[in-house]
N, C-alpha and C positions, 0 to 999 in steps of 0.2 A: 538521613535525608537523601533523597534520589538526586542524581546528578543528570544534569542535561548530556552529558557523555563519557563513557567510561572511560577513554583515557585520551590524551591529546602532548603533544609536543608541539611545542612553539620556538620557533627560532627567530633571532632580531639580528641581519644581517647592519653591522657598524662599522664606520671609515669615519673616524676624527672625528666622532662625537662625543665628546669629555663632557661637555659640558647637559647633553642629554642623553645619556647613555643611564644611568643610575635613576632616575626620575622615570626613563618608559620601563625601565626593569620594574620598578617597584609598582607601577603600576598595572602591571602585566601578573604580580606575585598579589595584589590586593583581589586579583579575580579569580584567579583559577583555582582554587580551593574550595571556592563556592560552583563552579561547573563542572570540572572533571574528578570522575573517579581518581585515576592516577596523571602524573603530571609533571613535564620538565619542560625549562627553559634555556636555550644552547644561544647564547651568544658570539655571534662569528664577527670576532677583532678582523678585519679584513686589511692589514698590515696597517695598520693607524700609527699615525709618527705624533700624535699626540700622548693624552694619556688614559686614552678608552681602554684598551688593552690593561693597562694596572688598575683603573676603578671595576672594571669586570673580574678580573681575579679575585679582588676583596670581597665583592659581591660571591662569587663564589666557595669562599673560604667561609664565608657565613653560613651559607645555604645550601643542604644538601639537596634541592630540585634545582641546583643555579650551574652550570656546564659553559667552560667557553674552548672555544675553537681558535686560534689562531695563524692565520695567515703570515709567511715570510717568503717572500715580498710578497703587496697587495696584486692581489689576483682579476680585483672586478667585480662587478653586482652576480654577474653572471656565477662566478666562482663560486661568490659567497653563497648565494643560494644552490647551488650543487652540495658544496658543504652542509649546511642546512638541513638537507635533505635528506641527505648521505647518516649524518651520525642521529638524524633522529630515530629515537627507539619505540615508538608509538604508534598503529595504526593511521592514526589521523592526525594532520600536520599544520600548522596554519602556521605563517609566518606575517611578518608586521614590520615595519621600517622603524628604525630607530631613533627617528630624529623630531620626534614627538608631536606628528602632523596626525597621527590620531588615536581613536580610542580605544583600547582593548577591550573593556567591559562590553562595546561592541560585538565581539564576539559571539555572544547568547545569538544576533540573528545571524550568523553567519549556520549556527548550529541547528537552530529552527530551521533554515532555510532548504538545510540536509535530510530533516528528520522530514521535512514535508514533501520535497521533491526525490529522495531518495538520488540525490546528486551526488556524481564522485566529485567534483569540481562545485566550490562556492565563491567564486568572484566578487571582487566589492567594487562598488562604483561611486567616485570621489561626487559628493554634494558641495557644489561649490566652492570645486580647486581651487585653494588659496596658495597658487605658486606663481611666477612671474610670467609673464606675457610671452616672451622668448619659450619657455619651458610648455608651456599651453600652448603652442603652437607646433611644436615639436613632436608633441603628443598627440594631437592632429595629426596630424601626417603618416605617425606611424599607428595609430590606433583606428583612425577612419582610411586612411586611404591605400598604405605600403602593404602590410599584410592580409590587406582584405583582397585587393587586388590581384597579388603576386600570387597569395595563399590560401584565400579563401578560407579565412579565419573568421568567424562571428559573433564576436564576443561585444562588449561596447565598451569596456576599459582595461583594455591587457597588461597595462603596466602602474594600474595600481599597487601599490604597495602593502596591502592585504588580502590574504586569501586562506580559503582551509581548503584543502586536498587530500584525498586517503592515497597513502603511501603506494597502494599499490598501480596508481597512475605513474607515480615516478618512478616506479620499476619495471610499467610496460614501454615507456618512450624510449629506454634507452637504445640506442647513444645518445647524446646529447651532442651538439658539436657548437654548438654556438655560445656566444659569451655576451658579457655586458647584458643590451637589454634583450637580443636576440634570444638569451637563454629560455626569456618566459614565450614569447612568439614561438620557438618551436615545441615548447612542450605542449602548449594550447591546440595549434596546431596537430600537432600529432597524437596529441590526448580526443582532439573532437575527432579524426579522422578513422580511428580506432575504434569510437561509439561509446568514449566515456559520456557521462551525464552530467552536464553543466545547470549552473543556478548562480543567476545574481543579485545580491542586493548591496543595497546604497547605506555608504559608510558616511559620516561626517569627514572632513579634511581640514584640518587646522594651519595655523600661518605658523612657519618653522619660525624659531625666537633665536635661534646659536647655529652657530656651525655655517658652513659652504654646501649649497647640490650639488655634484657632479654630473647628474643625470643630460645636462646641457651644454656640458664642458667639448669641444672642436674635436678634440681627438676621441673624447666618447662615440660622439657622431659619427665621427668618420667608420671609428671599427665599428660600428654598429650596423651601417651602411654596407660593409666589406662582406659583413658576417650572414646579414642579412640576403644577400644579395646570392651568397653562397650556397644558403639553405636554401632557397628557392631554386639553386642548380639542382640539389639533389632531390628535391622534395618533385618538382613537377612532373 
């Protein structure tokens, strides 16, 4: 049977999610056998003081396509996805949030969406963000108005939380210097300014059931602002 793509790595960047960490793996394991030729999934414990970290190992010990990474001490969204990135062994990357706000099987148009635009970059765009009012507002700001602005960034949801990417974008941006959520603003950034080729399409977004976001958290914001603010020293 032909596979929509020959091989793909997927990483699910995790902080304290115990109680959905095991449920988006296995969901993530119920598709990709049907899509890709070859195929792993590299879960990054991103210093979790719960116990994502030991259900991801067991996970692992089962499953020779199941890989985790672990953070000491937590490094950041930003970290986690450099990690991610970093030990994926696959042309094409796609990563997903792990805190079961949406669908993997999804994936199929993220792949369509490649094969028909011939995009290095395949962005998803949240239908009907089901996150809180604070968090949606937040994301405004920096999705419509900070990085368009400062950066001249074009995208219409940068910090979604899924995407596929071929590796070789993450290995023309570097350096990277930014963290938290700056990490993805400058690889966007600096991936569209380069002449990679972007494609977006619209993902579902589910209401998280367990766990805390951090995504909203004062001192997130804060470095995010710092970091931010930083990269548009050096970028302009």
């Amino acid at each position: 049977m032909t596979k929509l793509i020959d091989e793909l790595s997927v990483f699910l960047p995790a902080y304290n999610e115990e109680k959905n960490i095991e449920k988006t793996v296995n969901g993530v394991l119920a598709v990709l056998p049907g899509v890709a030729g070859k195929w792993e999934v590299i879960i990054v414990d991103d210093g979790s003081s719960d116990r994502t970290g030991g259900i991801s190992d067991t996970m692992a010990a089962k499953n020779k396509h199941v890989r985790v990474v672990h953070h000491h001490p937590n490094r950041g969204y930003g970290g986690a996805l450099k990690s991610g990135y970093e030990t994926s062994r696959f042309q094409w990357v796609a990563f997903m949030d792990s805190d079961g706000q949406f669908d993997f099987s999804e994936i199929k148009l993220f792949i369509e969406a490649q094969k028909l635009t011939g995009a290095d970059l395949v962005l998803g765009i949240r239908i009907g963000r089901a996150d809180a009012f604070i968090r949606k507002f937040y994301t405004f700001v920096w999705s419509k108005l900070l990085p368009r602005i400062l950066l001249g960034l074009k995208v219409t949801d940068y910090s979604c939380g899924y995407k596929l990417i071929n590796k070789k974008v993450y290995t023309g941006v570097q350096p990277l210097i930014g963290e938290e959520k700056v990490t993805q603003i400058e690889m966007l950034t600096k991936a569209q300014r380069m002449g990679f080729k972007f494609a977006q399409v619209r993902v579902h977004h589910y209401p998280r059931r367990f766990g805390h976001n951090t995504g909203a958290d004062l001192k997130v914001i804060i470095r995010s602002i710092r970091d931010l603010l930083k990269l548009w020293y050096q970028l302009r």
